[in-house]
Backbone as CSV, one residue per row, in Angstrom:
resi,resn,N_x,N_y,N_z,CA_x,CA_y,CA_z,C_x,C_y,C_z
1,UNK,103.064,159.036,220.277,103.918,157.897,219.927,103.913,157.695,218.413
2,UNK,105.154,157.393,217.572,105.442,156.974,216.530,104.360,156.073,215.880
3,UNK,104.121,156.322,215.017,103.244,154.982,214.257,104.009,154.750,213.074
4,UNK,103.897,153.470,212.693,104.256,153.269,211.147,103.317,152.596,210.456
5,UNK,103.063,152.594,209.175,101.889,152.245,208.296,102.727,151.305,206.988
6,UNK,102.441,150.346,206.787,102.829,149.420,206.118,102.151,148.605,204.814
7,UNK,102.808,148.193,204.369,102.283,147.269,202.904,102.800,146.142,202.833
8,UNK,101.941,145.200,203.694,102.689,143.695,203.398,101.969,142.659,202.082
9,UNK,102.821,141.928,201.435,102.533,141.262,200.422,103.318,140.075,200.652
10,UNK,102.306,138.769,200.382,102.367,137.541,200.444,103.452,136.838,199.135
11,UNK,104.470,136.284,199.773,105.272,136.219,198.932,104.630,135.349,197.511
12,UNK,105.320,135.691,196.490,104.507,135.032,195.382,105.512,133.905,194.684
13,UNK,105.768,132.874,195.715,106.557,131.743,195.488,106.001,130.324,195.121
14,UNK,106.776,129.357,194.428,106.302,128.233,194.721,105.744,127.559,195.702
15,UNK,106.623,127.570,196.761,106.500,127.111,198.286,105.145,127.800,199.267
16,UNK,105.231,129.726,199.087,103.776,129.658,199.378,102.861,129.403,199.165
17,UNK,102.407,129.602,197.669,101.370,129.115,196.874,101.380,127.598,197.279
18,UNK,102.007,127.172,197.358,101.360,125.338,198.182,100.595,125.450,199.629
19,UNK,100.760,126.760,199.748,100.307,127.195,201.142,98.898,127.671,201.333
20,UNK,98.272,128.037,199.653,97.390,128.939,200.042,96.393,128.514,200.452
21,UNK,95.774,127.339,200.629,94.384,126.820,201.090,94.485,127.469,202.621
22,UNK,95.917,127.195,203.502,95.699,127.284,204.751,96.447,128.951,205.194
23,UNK,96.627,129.791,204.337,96.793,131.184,204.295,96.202,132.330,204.056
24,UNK,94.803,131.584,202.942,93.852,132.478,202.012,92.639,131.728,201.958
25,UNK,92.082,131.126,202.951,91.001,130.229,202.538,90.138,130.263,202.376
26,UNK,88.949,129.837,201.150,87.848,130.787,200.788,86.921,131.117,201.987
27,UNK,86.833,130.707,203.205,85.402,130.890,204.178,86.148,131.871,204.906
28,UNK,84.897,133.113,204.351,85.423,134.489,205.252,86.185,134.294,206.231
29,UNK,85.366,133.837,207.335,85.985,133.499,208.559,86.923,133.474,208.733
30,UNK,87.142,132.007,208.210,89.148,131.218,208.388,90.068,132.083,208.446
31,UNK,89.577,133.024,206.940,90.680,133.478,206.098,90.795,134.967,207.262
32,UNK,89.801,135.415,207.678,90.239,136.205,208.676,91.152,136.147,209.813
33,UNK,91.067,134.798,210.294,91.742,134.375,211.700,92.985,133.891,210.924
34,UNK,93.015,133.345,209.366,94.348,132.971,209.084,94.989,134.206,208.727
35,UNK,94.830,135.514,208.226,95.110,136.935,208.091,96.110,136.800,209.218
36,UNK,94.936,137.278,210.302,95.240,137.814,211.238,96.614,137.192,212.075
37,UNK,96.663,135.249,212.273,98.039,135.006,212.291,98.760,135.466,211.464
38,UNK,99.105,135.647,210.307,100.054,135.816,209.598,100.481,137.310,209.681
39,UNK,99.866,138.372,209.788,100.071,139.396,210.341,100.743,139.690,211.720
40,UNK,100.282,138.355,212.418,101.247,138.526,213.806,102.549,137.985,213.444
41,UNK,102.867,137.299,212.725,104.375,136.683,212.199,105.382,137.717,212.030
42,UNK,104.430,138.817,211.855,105.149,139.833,210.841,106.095,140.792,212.161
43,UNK,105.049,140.511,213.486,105.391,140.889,214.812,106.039,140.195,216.021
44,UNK,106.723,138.814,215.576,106.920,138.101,216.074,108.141,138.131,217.377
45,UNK,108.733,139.599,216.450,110.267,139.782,217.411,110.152,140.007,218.994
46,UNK,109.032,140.276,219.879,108.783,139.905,221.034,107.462,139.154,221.184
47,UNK,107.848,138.566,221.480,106.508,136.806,221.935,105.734,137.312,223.273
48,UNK,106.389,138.301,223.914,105.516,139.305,224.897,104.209,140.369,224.825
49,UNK,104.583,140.662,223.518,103.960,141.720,223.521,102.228,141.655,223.081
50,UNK,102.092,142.670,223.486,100.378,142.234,222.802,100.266,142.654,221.637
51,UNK,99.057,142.676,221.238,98.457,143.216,219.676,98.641,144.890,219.688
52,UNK,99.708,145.514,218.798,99.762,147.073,218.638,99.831,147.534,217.769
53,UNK,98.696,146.554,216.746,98.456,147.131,215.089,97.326,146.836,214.809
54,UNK,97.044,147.647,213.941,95.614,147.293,212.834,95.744,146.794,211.206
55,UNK,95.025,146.616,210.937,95.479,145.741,209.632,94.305,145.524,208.462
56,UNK,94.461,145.835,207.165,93.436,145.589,206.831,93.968,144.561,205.608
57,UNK,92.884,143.980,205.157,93.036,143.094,204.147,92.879,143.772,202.626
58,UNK,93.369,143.767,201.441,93.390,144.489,200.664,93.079,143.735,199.184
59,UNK,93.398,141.868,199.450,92.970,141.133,198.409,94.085,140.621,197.781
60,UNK,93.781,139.349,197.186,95.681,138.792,196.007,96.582,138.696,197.398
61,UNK,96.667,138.996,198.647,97.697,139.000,199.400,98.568,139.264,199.438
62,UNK,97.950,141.165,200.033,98.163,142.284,199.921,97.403,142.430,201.087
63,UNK,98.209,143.506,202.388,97.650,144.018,203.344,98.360,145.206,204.010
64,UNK,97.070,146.358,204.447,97.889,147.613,204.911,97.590,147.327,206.794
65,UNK,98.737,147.843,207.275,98.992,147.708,208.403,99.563,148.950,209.440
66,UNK,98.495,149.374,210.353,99.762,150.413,211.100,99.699,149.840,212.243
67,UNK,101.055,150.327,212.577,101.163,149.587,214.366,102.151,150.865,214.633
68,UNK,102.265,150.415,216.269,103.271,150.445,217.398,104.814,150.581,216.665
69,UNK,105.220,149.161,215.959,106.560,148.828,215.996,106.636,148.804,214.416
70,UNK,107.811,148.702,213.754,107.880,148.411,212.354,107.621,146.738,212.361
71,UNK,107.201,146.372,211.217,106.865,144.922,211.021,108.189,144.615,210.325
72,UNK,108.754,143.306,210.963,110.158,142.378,210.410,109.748,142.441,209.288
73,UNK,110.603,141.648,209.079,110.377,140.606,207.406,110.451,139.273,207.442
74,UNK,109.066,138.604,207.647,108.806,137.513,208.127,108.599,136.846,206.939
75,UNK,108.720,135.305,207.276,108.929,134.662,205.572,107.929,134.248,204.976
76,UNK,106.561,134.725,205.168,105.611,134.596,204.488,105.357,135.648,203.603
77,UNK,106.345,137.162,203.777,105.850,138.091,203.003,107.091,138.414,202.618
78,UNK,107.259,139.358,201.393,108.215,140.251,200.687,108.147,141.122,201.478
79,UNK,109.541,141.697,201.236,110.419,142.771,202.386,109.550,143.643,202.258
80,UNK,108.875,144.211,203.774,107.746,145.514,203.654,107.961,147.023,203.439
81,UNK,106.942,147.493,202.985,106.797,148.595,202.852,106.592,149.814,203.519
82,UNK,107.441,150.184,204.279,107.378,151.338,205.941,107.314,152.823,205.754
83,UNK,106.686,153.182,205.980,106.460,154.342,206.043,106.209,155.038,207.572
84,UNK,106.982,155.864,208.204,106.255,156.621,209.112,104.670,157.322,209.335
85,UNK,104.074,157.115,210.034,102.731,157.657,210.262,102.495,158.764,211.209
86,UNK,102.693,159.935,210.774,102.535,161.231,211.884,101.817,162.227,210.738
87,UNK,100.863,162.380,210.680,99.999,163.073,209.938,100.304,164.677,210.668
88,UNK,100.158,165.668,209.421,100.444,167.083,210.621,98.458,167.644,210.237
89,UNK,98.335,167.471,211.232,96.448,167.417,211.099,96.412,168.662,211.750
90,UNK,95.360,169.844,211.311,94.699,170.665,211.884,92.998,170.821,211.808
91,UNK,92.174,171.335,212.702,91.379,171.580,212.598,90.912,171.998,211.143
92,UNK,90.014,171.779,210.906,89.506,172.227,209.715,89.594,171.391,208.398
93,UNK,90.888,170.250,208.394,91.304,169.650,207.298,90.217,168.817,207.285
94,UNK,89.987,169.091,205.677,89.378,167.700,204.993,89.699,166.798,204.296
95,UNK,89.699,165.543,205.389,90.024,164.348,204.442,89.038,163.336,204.014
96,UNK,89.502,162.538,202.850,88.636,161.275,202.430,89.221,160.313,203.434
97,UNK,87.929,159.195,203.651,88.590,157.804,204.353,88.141,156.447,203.726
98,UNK,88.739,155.485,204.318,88.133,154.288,203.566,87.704,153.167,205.089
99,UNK,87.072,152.826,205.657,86.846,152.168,206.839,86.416,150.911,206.810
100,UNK,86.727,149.289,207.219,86.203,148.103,207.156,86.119,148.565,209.346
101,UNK,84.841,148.184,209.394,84.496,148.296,210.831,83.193,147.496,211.326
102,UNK,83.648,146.820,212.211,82.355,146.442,213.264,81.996,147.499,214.017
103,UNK,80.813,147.731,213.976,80.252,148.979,214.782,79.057,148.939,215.739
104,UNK,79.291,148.856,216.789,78.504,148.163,217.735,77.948,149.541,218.758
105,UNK,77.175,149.000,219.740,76.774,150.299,220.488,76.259,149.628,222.373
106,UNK,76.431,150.011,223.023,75.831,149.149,224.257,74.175,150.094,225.081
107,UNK,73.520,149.091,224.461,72.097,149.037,225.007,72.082,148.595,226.645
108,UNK,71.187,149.205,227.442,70.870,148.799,228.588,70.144,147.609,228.533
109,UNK,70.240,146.291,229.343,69.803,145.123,229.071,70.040,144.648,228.090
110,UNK,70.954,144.900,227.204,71.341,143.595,226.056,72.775,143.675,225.828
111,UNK,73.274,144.432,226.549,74.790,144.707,226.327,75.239,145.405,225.093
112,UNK,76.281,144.959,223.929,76.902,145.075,223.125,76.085,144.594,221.931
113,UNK,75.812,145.555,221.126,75.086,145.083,219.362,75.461,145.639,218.756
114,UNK,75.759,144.754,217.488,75.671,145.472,216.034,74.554,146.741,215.880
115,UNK,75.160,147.855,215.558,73.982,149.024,215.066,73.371,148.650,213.675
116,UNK,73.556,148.115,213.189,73.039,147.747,211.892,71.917,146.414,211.944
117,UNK,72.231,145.541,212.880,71.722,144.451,213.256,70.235,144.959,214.105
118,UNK,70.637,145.757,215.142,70.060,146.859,215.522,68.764,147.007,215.031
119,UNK,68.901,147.701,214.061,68.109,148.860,213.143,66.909,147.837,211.990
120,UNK,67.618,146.393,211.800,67.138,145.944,211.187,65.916,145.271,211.730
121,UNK,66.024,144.790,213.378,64.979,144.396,213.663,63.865,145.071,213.663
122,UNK,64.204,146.626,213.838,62.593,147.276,213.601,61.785,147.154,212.154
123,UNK,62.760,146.611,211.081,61.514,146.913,209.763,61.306,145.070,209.629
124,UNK,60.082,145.310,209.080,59.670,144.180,209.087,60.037,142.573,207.806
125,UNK,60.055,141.960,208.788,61.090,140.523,207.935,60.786,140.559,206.446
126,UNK,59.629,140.765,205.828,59.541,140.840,204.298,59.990,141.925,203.973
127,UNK,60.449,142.964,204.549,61.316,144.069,203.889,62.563,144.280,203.922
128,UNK,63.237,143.485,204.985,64.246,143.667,205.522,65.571,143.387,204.397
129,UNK,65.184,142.432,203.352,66.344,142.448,202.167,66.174,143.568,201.582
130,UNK,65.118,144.308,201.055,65.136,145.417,200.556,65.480,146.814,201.144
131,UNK,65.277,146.674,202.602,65.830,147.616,203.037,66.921,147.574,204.146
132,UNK,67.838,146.606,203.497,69.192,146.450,204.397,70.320,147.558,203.831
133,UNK,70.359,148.148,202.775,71.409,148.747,202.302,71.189,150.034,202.888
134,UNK,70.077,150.242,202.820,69.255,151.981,203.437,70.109,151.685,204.897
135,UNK,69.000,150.355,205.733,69.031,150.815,206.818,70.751,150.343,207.253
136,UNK,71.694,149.819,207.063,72.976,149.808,206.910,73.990,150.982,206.887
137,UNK,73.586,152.236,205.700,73.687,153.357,205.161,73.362,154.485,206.958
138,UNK,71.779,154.326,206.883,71.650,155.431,208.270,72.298,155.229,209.446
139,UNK,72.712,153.646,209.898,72.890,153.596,211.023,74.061,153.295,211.085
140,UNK,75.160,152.844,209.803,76.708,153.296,210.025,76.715,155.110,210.238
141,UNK,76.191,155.895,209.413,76.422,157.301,209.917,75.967,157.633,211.067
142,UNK,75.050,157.239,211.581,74.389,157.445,213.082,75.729,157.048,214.321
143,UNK,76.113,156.020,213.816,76.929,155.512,214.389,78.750,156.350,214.525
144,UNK,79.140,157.149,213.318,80.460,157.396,212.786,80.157,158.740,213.424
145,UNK,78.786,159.404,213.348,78.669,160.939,213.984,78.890,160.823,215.295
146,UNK,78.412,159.602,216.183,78.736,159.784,217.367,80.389,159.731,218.129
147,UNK,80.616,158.907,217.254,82.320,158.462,217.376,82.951,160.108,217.488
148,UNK,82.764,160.961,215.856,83.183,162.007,215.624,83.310,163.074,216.421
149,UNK,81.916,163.293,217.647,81.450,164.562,218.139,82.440,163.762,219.532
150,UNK,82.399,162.639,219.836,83.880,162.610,220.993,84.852,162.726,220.824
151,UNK,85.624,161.930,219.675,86.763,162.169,218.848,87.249,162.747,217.671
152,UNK,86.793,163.989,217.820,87.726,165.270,217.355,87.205,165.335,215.523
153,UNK,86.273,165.089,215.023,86.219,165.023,213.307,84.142,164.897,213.611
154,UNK,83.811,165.490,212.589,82.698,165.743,211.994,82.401,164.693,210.361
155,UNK,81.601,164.434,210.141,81.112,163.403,209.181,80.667,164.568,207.969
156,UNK,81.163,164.163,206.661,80.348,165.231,205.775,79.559,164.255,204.675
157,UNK,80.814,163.045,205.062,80.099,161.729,203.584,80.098,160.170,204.097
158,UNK,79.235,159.773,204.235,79.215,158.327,204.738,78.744,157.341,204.226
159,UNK,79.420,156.566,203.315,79.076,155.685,202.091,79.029,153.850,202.093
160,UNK,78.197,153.011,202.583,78.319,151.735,202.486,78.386,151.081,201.629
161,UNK,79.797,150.619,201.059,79.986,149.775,199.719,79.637,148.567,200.707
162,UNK,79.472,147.658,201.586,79.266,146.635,201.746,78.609,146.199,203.162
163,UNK,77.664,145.412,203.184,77.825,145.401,205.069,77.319,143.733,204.843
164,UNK,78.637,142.819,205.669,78.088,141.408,205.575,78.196,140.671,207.223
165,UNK,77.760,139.709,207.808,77.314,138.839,208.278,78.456,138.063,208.857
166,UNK,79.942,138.056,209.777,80.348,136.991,209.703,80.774,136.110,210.842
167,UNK,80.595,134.692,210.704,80.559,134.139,211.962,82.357,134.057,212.738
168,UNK,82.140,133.779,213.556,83.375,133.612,214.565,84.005,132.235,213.950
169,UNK,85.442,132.722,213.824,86.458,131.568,213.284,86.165,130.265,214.052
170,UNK,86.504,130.327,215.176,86.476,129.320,215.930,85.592,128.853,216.249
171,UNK,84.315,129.076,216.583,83.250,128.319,216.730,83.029,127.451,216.074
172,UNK,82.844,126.116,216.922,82.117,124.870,216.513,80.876,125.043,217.058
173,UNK,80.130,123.846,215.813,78.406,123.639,216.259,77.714,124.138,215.351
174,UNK,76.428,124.055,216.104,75.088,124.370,215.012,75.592,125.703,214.518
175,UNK,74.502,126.040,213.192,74.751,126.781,212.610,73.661,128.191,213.372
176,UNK,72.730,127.530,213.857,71.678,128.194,214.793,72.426,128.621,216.105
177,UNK,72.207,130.002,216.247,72.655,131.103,217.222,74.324,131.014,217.398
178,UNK,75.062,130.714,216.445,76.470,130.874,216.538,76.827,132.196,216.578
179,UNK,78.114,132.669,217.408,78.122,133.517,217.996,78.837,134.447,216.176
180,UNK,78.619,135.579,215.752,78.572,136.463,214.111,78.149,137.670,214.860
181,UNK,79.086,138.894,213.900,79.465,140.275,213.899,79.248,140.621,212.258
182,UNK,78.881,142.003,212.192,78.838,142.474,211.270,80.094,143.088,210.810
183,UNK,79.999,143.214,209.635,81.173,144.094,208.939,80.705,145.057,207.817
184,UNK,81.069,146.292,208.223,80.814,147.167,207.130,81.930,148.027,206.607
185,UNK,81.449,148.200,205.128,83.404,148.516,204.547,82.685,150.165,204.153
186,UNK,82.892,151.185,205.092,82.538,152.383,204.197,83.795,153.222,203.635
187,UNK,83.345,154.554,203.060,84.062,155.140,202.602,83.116,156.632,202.243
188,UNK,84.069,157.854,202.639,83.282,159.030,202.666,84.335,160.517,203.211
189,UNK,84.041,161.217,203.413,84.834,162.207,204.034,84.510,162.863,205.495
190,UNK,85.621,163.547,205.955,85.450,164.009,207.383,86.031,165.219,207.665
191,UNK,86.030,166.035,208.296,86.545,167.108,208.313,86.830,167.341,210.420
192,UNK,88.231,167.452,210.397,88.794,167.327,211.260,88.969,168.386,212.503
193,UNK,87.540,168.109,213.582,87.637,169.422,214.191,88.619,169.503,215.688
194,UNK,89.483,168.716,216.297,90.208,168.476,216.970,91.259,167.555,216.698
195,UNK,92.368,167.961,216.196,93.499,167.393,215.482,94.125,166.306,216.883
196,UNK,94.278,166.508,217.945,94.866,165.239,218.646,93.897,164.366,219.066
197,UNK,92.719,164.178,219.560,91.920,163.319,219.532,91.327,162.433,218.475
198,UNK,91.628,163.249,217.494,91.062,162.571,216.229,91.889,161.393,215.751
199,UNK,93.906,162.261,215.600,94.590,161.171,215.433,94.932,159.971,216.614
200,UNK,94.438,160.423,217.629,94.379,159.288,218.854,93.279,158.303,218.789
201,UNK,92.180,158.317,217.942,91.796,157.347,217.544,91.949,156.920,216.006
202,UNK,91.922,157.019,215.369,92.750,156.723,214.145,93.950,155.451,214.573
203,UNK,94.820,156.111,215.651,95.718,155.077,216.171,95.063,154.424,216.702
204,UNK,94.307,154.360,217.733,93.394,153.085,218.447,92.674,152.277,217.539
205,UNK,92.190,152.756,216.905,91.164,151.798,215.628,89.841,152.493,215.894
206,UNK,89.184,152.142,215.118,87.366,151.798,215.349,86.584,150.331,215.533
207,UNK,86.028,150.795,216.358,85.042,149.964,216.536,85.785,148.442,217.265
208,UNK,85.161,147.288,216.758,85.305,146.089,217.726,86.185,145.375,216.510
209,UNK,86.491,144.293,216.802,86.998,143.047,215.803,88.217,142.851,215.129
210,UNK,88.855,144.135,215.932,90.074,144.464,215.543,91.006,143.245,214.662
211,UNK,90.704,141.870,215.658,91.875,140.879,215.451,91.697,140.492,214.380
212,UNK,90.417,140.391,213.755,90.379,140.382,212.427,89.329,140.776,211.031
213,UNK,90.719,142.332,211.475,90.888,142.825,209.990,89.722,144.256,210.189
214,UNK,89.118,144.557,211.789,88.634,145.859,211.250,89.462,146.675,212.040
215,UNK,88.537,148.221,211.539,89.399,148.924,212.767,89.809,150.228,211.908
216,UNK,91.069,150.037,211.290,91.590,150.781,210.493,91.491,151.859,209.305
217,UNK,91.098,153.133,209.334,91.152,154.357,208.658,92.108,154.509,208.334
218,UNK,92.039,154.438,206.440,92.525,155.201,205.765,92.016,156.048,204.908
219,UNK,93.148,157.391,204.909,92.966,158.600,204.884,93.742,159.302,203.910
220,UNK,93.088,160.401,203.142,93.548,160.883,202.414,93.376,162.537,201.872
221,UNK,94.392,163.484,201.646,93.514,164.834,201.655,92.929,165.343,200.676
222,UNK,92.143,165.514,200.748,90.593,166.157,199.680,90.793,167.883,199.816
């Protein structure tokens, strides 16, 4: 199926800019779940349909997007930027990527966890600031090799510019045991050993949290 990959930008008007507290708002969170509506605006032309894009946030309000359908031109953004998405991928190609992903794994008896969250409980609490970037670093690649050896690509570089903490938009209440996912933004290369599985997830996304703002590989050839 067709994909298209997009560049939406927040119009840079009077009228939005009166907007931005409730469009761009500084608490991660919000600003995720407010993203993420405004990205559906962009999909608005059937009120049926479900979610058939990924989306990432890019900053200034600016966001790349591939989906299902082309995105309108909804009036929060300047007329978008479309591009078709059909990569001609073969075995062997090496590309660079850039990844914002929740990356989770399911344990027997605890269900669904962060791998990073994971990893951290084994070192001990006075080390654990010092060795969050390490253990962040091993267990996103631990994590991206396994993805790879089902879906069609091999890992050669796996790089954590960031891994943060963030709670669920909607939750009200204490700040104690509120329901928070990790996010990690890597970037590294892959080398592509089954060209349709690989781009069949690429289209699906990675990992969890899709609705807002992970998921999405981008890619480039090295």
């Amino acid at each position: 199926m067709m994909r298209y990959l997009s560049r939406l930008q927040v119009r840079r008007d009077p009228a939005t800019a009166a907007l931005r507290g409730l469009i761009d708002p500084d608490d991660t969170a919000r600003a995720m779940d407010a993203h993420h509506r405004m990205i559906w605006s962009a999909f608005a032309d059937d009120p049926d349909a479900t979610r058939d894009f990924l989306w990432r946030a890019e900053g200034q309000g600016r966001f790349t997007v591939l989906s299902a359908r082309p995105p309108s031109e909804a009036g929060l953004f300047e007329e978008p930027k479309i591009k078709p998405f059909a990569p001609d991928l073969r075995a062997g190609d090496r590309l660079g990527f850039v990844l914002r992903v929740n990356a989770t794994r399911t344990l027997k008896g605890k269900g669904r966890v962060d791998v990073v969250m994971e990893r951290l409980h084994d070192v001990p609490k006075t080390e654990r600031a010092e060795q969050r970037s390490v253990v962040a670093g091993s267990a996103a690649r631990d994590w991206l090799e396994r993805i790879g050896a089902r879906d069609g690509f091999a890992v050669h570089a796996c790089d954590v510019q960031d891994y943060s903490v963030q709670m669920l938009p909607d939750h009200r209440g204490k700040r104690k045991g509120q329901p928070q996912f990790g996010v990690l933004d890597l970037s590294g290369s892959v080398e592509v050993t089954e060209a349709a599985a690989f781009l069949a997830r690429v289209n699906a996304g990675f990992g969890r949290a899709k609705a807002f703002g992970c998921g999405l590989m981008l890619l480039r050839r090295i």
